[in-house]
N, C-alpha and C positions, 0 to 999 in steps of 0.2 A: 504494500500500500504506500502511495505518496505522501510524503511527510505534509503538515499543515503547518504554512507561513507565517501566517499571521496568527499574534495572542493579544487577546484583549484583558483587562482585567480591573477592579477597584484597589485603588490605595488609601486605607482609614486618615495617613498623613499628609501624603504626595496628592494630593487635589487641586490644581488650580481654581481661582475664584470666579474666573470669567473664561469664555472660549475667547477672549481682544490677547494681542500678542503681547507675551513679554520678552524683557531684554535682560538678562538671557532666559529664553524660554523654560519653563517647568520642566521638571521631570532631571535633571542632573543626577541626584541622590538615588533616583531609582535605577537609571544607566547604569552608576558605577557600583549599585547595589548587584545587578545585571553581571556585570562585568568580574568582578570579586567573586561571584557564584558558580561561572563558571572554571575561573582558575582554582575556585576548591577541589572542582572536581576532576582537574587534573588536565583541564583543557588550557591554551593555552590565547591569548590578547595579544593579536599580531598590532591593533593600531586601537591605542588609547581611548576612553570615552570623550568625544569632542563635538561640539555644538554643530548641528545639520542643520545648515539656513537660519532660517528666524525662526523654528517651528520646532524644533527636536534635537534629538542627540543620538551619536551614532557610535559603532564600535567593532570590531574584526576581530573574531575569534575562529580559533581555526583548529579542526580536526581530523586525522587521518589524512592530511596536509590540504585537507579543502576550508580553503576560507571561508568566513560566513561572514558578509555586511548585517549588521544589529540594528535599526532604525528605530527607536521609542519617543512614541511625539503624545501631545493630546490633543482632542478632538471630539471632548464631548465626555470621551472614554478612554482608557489608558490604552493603546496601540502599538506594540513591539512587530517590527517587523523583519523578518527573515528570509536572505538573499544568497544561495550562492553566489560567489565570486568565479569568474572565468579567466583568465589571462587571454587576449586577444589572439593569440598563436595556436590557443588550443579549439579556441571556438573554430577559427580558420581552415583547421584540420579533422572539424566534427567531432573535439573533445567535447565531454559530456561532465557535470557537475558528479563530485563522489556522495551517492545520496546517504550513505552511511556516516559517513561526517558531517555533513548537514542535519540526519536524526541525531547525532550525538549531539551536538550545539542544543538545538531545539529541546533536547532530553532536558541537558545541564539548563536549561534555563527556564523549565517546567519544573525542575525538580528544587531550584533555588525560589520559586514563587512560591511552592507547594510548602514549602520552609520556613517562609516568614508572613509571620502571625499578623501584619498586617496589610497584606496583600489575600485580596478574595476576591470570587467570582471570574476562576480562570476558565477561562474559553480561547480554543484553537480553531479557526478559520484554513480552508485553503481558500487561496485568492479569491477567486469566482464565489465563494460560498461568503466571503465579508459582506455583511450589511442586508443580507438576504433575512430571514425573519426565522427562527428553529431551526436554521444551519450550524454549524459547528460542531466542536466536542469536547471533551473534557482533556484530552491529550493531545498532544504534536501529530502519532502515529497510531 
């Protein structure tokens, strides 16, 4: 089965007060809560957590030597989102993403939400299934 991309979730803390942009935008603490979560679990932070646009934050963690782009913005609703990385050469040559290291990321990063006591209401989306109404699931895979 295809891993699911996108997680949605509540944070009791990490709430912004309005969906109007801040500078720097929300969610920081949860990133590098993100981030910390998965290097517990023995994965490893190719590129630090670092502000994406005016709207979020981002971060590269990498498993079974496939990188993962991290995307956690809000929009209503907490929104982590989950990208393999390609190197240009390989897509070229009709390389394909290692989907086993991208379940690993996505695991390590279920498993650190599932962790702390104030993060609830996790839900896993694949793309097409975001925003649809009784889609999702309770896991990545």
């Amino acid at each position: 089965m295809a891993v699911r991309t996108f997680m949605t979730f509540e944070s009791l803390s990490s709430t912004p007060r309005s969906l109007e942009a801040e500078d720097p935008p929300a969610g920081r603490d949860l990133a590098l809560l993100f981030a910390s979560g998965i290097q517990e679990r023995g994965l490893t932070i190719q590129e630090p957590v670092s502000q994406h646009d005016s709207y979020g934050w981002y971060f590269v963690a990498v498993s079974a030597e496939q990188p993962v782009w991290c995307m956690l913005q809000w929009s209503g609703e907490w929104l982590l989102i989950t990208k393999p990385e390609l190197p240009l050469l390989r897509r070229l040559f009709g390389g394909k993403a290692n989907d086993a290291g991208h379940r690993a990321v996505c695991a390590a990063i279920h498993e650190t939400a599932r962790a702390h006591p104030d993060i609830t209401s996790v839900k896993w989306f694949a793309e097409d299934e975001y925003g649809v109404p009784d889609a999702g699931a309770e896991t990545p895979v």
